[in-house]
C-alpha positions as CSV (number, residue, x, y, z in Angstrom):
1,X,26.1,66.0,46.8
2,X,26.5,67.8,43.5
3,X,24.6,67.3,40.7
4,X,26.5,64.9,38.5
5,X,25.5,61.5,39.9
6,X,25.9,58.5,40.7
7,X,29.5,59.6,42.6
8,X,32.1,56.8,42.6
9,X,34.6,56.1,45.6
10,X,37.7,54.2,47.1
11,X,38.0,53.2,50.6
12,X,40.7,51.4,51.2
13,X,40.9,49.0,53.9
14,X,37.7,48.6,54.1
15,X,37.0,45.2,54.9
16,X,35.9,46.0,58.5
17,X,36.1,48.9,60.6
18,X,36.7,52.6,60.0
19,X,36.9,51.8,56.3
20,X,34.3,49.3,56.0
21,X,31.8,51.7,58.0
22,X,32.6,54.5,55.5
23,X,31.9,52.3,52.1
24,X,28.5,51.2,54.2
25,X,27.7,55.1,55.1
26,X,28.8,56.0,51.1
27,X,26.6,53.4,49.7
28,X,23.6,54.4,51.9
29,X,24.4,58.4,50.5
30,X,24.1,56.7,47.2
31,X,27.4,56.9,46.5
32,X,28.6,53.6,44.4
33,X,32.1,52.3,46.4
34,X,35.2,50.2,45.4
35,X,36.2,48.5,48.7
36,X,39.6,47.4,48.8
37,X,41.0,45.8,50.9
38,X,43.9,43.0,52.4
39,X,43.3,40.2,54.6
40,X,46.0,39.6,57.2
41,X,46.2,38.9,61.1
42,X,48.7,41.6,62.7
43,X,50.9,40.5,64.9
44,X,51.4,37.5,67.3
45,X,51.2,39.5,70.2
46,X,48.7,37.9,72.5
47,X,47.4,41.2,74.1
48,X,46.3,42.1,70.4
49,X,42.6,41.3,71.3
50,X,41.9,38.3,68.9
51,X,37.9,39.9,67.9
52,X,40.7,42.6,65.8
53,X,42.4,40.3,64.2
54,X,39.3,37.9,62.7
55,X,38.2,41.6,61.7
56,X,41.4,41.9,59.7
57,X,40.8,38.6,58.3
58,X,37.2,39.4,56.8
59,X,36.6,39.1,53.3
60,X,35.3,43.0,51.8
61,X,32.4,40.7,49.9
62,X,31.0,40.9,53.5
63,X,30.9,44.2,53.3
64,X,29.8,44.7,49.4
65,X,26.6,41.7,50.3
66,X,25.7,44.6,52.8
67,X,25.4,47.2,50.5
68,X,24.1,45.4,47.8
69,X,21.4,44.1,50.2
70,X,20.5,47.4,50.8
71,X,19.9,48.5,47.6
72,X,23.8,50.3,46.9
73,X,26.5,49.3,44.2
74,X,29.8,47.9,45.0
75,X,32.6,45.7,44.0
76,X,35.6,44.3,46.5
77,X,38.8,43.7,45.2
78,X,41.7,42.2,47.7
79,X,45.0,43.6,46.3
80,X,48.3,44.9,48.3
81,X,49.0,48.0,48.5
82,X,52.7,47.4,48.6
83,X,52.3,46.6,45.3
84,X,53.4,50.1,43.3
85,X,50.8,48.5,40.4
86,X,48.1,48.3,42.7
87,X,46.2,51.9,42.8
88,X,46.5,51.9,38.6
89,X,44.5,48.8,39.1
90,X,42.0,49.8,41.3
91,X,41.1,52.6,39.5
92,X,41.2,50.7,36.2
93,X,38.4,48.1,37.8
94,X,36.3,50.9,39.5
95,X,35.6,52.8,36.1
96,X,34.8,50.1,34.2
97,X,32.6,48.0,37.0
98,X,31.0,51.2,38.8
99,X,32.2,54.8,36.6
100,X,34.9,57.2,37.4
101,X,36.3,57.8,40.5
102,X,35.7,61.6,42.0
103,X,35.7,60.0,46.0
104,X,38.8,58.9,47.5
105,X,39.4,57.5,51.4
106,X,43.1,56.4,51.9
107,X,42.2,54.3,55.2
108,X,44.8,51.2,54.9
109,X,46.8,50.8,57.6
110,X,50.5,48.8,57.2
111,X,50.3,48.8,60.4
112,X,51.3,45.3,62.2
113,X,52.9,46.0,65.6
114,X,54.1,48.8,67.8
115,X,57.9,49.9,67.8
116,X,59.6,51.9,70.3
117,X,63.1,53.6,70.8
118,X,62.2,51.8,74.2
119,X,61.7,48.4,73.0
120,X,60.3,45.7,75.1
121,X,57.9,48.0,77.4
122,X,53.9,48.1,77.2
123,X,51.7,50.5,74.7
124,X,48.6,51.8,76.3
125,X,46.8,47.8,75.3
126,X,49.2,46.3,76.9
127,X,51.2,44.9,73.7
128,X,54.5,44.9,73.7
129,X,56.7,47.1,71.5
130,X,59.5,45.8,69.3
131,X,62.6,48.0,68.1
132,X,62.4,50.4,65.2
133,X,63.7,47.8,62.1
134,X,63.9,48.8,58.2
135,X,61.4,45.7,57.8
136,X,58.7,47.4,60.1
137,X,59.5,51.0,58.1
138,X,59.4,49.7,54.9
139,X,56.1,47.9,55.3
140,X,54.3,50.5,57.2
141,X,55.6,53.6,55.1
142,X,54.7,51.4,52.0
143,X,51.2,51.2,53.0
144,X,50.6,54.5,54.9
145,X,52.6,56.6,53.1
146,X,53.2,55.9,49.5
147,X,50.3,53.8,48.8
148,X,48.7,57.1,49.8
149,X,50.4,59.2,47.7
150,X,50.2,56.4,44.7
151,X,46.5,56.7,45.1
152,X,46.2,60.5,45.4
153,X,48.8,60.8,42.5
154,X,46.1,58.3,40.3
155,X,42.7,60.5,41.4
156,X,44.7,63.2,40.0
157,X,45.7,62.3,36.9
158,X,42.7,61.0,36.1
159,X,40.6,63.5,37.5
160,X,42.5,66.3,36.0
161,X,42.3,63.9,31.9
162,X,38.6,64.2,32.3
163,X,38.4,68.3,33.1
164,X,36.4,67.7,36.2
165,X,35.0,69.9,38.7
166,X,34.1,67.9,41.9
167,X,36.2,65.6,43.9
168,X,37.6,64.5,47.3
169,X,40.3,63.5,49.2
170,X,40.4,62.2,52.6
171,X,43.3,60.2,55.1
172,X,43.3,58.7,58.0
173,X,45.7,59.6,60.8
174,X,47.1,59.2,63.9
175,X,49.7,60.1,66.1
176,X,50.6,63.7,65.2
177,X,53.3,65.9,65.1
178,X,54.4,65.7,68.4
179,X,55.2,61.7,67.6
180,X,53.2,58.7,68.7
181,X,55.0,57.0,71.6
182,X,55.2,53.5,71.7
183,X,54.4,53.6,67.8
184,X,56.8,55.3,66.2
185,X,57.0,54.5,62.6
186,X,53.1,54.3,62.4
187,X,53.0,57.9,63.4
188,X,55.3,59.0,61.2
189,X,53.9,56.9,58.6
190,X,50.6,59.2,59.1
191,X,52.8,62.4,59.4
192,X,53.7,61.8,55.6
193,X,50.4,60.8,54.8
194,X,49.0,64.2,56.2
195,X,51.4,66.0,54.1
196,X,50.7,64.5,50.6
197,X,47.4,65.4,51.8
198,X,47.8,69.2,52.5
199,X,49.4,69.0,49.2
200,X,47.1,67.8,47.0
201,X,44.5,70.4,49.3
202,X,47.4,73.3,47.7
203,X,47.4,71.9,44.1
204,X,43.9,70.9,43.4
205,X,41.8,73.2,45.4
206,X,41.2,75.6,42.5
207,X,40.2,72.5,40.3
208,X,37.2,72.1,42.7
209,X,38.8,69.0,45.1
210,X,38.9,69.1,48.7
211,X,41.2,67.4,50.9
212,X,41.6,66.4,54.1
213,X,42.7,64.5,57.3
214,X,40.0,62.7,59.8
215,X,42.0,62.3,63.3
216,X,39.5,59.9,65.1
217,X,39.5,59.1,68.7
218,X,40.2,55.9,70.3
219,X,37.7,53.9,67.7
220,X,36.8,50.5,68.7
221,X,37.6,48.1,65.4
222,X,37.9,45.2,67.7
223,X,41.1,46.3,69.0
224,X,40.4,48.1,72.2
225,X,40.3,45.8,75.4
226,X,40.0,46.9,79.3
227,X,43.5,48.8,79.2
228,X,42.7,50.8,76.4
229,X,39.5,51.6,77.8
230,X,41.3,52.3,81.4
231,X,43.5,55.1,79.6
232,X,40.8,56.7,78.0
233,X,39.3,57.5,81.1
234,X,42.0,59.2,82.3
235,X,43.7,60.7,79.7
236,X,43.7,64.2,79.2
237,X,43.9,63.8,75.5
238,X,41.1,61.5,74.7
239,X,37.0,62.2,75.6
240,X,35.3,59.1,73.7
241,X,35.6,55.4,73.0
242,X,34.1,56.0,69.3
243,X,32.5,53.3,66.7
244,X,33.7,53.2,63.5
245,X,30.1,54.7,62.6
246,X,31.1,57.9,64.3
247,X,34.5,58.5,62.0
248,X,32.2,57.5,59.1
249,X,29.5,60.1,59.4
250,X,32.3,62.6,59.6
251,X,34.1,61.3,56.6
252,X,30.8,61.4,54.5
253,X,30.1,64.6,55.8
254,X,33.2,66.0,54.0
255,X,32.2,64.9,50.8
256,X,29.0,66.6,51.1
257,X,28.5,70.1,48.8
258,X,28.3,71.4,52.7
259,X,31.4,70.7,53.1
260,X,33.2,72.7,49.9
261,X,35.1,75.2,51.0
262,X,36.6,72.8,54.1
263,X,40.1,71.8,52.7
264,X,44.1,71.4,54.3
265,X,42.4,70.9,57.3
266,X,43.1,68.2,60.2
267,X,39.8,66.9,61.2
268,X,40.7,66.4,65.4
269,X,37.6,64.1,66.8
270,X,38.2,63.6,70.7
């Protein structure tokens, strides 16, 4: 890390999981951390494995008690991100409670249920996929997208009022360019997400902020049962069964002074 310390971050959705791994990685890096989050089971399907949706339902003070018994700093705060108000007021409670923000990890997922231009077949787990509906997009670009670009658009603007020199910005995809079968709209959620991301990587690399995308494998945030596992054996596009430790150590690895000429880059783990 650079010299100016303690650094301050956002992880969003990180009551358990990816996100909740990163704030516990942060912390130990002595990195103070904001953990927001949104409790919510995700869909009634009953091949949703039900260990991933008590996850979702966890309370991020789990997460700060961690970190505070370890010695770190941090604050939860459960607030929706569909909520256009909500980064402004994450931000607002991060300075005063832990300093300013020069860390931020757009992890949140809107994600509730696969959708398909082949509704009513089987995703890789076995769930099965509902039609493409403006509900569905609007809740899951909310979140993915312009949440994400709400919270990038806040680190800047505040980052660029206090004529700093260190920051970074990292997302959370999936899916790709090529489309995510079987969940559409969440792929193209991410697609969008990647791009405000390249973006801010164009504008505010010469003000000395990185960004980028992490690309995890298949991690295991409660969600993966004995189909997943079956088509991660045998698919030629996935290698591991990650845990959400293993996306964390590459997420804090990117905020590292190591890591400060890596920016616009997708971050692939297989």
């Amino acid at each position: 890390m650079n010299e100016r310390v303690p650094h301050v971050a956002i992880v969003t959705g990180a009551n358990h999981g990816i996100g909740a791994a990163t704030a516990e990685r942060f912390a130990a890096d002595g990195i103070a951390v904001l953990v927001a989050y949104l409790r919510g089971r995700v869909t009634s399907d009953a091949a949703t494995p039900e260990r991933y949706q008590q996850n979702r339902m966890r309370s991020g003070d789990e997460v700060v008690g961690r970190i505070v018994a370890a010695g770190g700093r941090a604050i939860a705060i459960e607030a929706d991100l569909l909520d256009a108000a909500t980064p402004a007021m994450l931000f607002d409670r991060a300075e005063a409670e832990l300093g300013p923000v020069d860390i931020l990890v757009n992890n949140a997922t809107g994600w509730t249920e696969g959708d398909s231009f082949l509704a009513g077949g089987l995703d890789p787990a076995g769930r099965t996929t509902t039609e493409v509906t403006a509900a569905l997009f609007d809740r899951t670009f909310g979140v993915d997208a312009r949440a994400g670009a709400l919270m990038i658009a806040e680190f800047a603007r505040r980052y660029l009022a206090r004529g700093c020199g260190w920051g970074r910005i990292i997302g959370l995809t999936s899916g790709g360019s090529d489309g995510f079968s079987s969940e559409v709209t969440y792929g193209a959620a991410k697609q969008a997400l990647e791009n405000y991301t390249m973006s801010a990587a164009a504008e505010l690399g010469r003000r000395g902020v990185t960004a980028n995308i992490v690309y995890p494998p298949i991690t295991d945030s409660g969600w993966v049962n004995d189909a997943v596992r079956e088509f991660a054996a045998t698919s030629s596009d996935h290698i591991h069964v990650a845990n959400p430790s293993d996306v964390a150590a590459v997420i804090a690895w990117l905020c590292t002074d190591d890591a400060r000429m890596v920016t616009g880059n997708v971050v692939r783990m297989r």
